[in-house]
Phi, psi and omega in degrees: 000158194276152181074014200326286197297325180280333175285336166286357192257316182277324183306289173318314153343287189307298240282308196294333196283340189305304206292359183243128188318305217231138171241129187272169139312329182256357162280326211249313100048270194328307192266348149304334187292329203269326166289342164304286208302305193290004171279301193291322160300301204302357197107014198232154195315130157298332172276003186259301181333282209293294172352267152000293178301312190315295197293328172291350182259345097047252170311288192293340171234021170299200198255306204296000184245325183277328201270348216253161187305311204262056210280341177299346229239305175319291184312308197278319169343282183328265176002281194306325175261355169289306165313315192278348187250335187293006218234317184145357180078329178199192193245158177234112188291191170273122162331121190256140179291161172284323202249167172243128041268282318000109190264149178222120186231123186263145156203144177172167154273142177344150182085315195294343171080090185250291215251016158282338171294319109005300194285324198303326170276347181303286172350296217282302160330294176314329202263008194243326201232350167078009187305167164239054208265198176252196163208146180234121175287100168271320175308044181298004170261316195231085148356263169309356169285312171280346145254017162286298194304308173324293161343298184298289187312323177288310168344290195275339158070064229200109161316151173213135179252119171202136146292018188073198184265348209250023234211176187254126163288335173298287164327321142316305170271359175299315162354279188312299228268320171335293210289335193291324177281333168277327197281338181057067171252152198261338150237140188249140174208118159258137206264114194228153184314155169225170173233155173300345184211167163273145172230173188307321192287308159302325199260005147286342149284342164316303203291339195267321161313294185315324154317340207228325160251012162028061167274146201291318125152159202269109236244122194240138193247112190224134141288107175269044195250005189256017217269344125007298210260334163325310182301319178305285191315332170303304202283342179291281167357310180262347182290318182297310221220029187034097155302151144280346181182182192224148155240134188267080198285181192038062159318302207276006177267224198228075194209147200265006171078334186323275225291337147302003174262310201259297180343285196301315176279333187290308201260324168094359187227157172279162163285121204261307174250136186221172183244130181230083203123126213280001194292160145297326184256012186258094177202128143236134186299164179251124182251110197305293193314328180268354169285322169286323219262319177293319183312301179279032182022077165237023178059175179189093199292315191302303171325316189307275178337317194275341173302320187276343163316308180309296182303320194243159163258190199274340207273349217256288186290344141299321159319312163302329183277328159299001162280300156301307171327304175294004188050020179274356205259128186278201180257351138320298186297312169326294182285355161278294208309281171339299196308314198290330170262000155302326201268342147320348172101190211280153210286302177304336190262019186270304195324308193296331171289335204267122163329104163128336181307277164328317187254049187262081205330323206294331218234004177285155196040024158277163196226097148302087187307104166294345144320352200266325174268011135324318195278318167308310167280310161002273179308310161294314149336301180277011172267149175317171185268349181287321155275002128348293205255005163230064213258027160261011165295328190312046192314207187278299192322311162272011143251014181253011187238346124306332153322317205269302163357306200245014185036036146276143168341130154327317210289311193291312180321309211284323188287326195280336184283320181289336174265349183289346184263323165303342181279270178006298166274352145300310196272349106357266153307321179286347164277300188289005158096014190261126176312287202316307201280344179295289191299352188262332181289318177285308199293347166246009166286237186202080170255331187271317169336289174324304191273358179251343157289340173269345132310343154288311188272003110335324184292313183313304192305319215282321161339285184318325198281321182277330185282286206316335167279341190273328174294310158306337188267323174304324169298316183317283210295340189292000000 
């Protein structure tokens, strides 16, 4: 995930500072020189850099800070708002037209994934806004780009307007944008040519498209895994054509974050959107604050919340509490519940939003092997659908035929039944309104779920680890 390395950088840094009552000028001197160098490995604009330090360093040796009980507590506050303002301080939406359509012109270079960014936003749009919208294939150099585009649209059940390759892009989109006023598509989003670098030739066509749909506004698509030179290509970009916002796609790769850091000062415009995933539905808008708060591994509980949100409708979370009020909730309803933190995105990086997680020595470098809740459905799979809905029909005889069934241990059968009954009874208690059982549900739900599957897969490794040392020794002595 993006900022891995600079939030493991920054964190140890702070880290020294806990143990000490009193912070000197040559203590906050020292741990600023180590937050420069962990800005500039992640990447980010040097002159952002220099800044950046200049102002927490600032900040950091004022009376309110030297003087105060908590000065480590103190520091990273600072850290944290300072982080939140290079970034824009809030989130910023998409320009709305008063009248319709509302035009939107993708623009960027090859690679950065402008028109999957294109889909993403339809999406984003449909689920937010009930749009109807159009797409415009503008991208008359790469064949494919236009059926990517296409594609996205039958996906998406989303009109794509396109002329093929042999065609003017201008003239296609005066088109396009004709057909979007008869048809009352209420968003226009055009998918327009990148080049590998910018050159004179693209960005005249740019300026001509732009001339000629007076978009509402033109959304520049960066890779941040490029990342210095994202920052370059933004400010060449907005110097041609003012861009309004950036979407920053490959969050979620193996990129050091600079360009999310750098933008927003260089360039003066916001980061609106960022991508962490090749799904249609991996778009979040980007909240500066809840970015810093991942940075300083202070989790990031609202995201979480609006993921899980994303997943359930109101009928859904009603059934559910009527079920717990009724003790009815089975082993069907278990595997909805799975199905529903699945489609939350990969089990470590949810751990990583819930406060206190991230930085939890106990759970670094473990990796939560999305097979252990496979292994799980498994095991449910193989029950009748009446031991489903009953699992105290689950005598011995029918859990060892579920073993051999979900091909698992007995031991794992026995452990997954005996905690599903313990959710039963938390969930149980917590519908009737008894506080102990509320707080024993939050502090084991799932944060205590998340964590006892990742302590379970720690366990595992070190078992492995431990047979291949039993083994080597045995070799030894033979």
């Amino acid at each position: 995930m993006a900022f891995e390395g600079l939030s493991e950088r920054l964190q140890k840094t702070f880290a020294k500072l806990r143990g000490k009552g009193k912070i000197t000028e040559n203590d906050v001197k020292e741990m600023m020189r180590e937050v420069r160098l962990a800005l500039l490995e992640a990447d980010v604009n040097f002159d952002v850099t220099k800044t950046f330090i200049k102002t927490v360093r600032q900040r950091a040796i004022g009376s309110e800070v030297l003087d105060s009980l908590t000065p480590a507590q103190q520091i990273v506050k600072i850290v944290n708002e300072e982080l939140t303002k290079i970034m824009g301080t809030s989130a910023v939406g998409l320009n709305k037209s008063p009248k319709i359509p509302t035009i939107i012109m993708m623009v960027g270079l090859q690679g950065a994934g402008k028109t999957t960014s294109a889909g993403k936003l339809v999406k984003y749009l449909q689920e937010k806004d009930k749009a109807r919208p159009l797409l415009i294939a503008a991208d008359v150099y790469r064949p494919a780009a236009i059926e990517q585009l296409k594609t996205i649209g039958q996906q998406l059940n989303v009109p794509v307007y396109d002329e093929g390759i042999d065609h003017d892009p201008v003239a296609i989109v005066q088109h396009g944008l004709k057909q979007a006023q008869e048809n009352k598509n209420d968003y226009v989003l055009i998918d327009t040519a990148g080049r590998l670098e910018i050159d004179d030739q693209l960005m005249d066509e740019l300026a001509k498209i732009k001339e000629i749909a007076e978009p509402d506004e033109i959304l520049l698509v960066v890779d941040s895994m490029t990342g210095q030179a994202a920052t370059h290509v933004a400010e060449g970009f907005n110097d041609q054509l003012d861009i309004t916002g950036v979407i920053l796609t490959k969050l979620d790769g193996d990129t050091r974050g600079g360009a999310a850091l750098s933008i927003r000062s260089v360039t003066g415009k916001p980061i609106k959107f960022v991508g962490s995933g090749e799904k249609l539905d991996a778009l979040e808008v980007f909240h500066p604050e809840r970015m810093a708060d991942r940075i300083l591994g202070m989790g990031d509980m609202l995201t979480l919340i609006e993921k899980a949100q994303q997943e359930y409708d109101d009928k859904q979370a009603e059934d559910l509490a009527r079920k717990m009020q009724e003790n009815s909730f089975d082993f069907n309803d278990f595997i909805e519940q799975m199905d529903q933190v699945q489609k939350m995105g990969p089990l470590d990086d949810l751990m990583k939003m819930i406060p206190g997680m991230a930085n939890n020595p106990a759970l670094k470098n473990v990796n939560i092997d999305p097979k252990d809740m496979d292994h799980l459905k498994a095991i449910v799979y193989s029950m009748t659908p009446a031991e489903r809905q009953k699992p105290e029909l689950l005598n011995p005889s029918r859990r060892r035929r579920l073993a051999a069934g979900a091909g698992r241990p007995i031991v794992e059968v026995n452990r997954m039944i005996k905690q599903f009954k313990q959710m039963q009874t938390m969930m149980q208690k917590m519908s009737k309104g008894n506080m102990a059982g509320m707080e024993q549900m939050l502090g084991g739900g799932l944060q205590g779920k998340l964590g006892k599957m990742a302590m379970g897969s720690m366990v595992r490794q070190n078992k492995k680890r431990k047979k291949k040392r039993l083994k080597k020794v045995k070799r030894f002595k033979s």
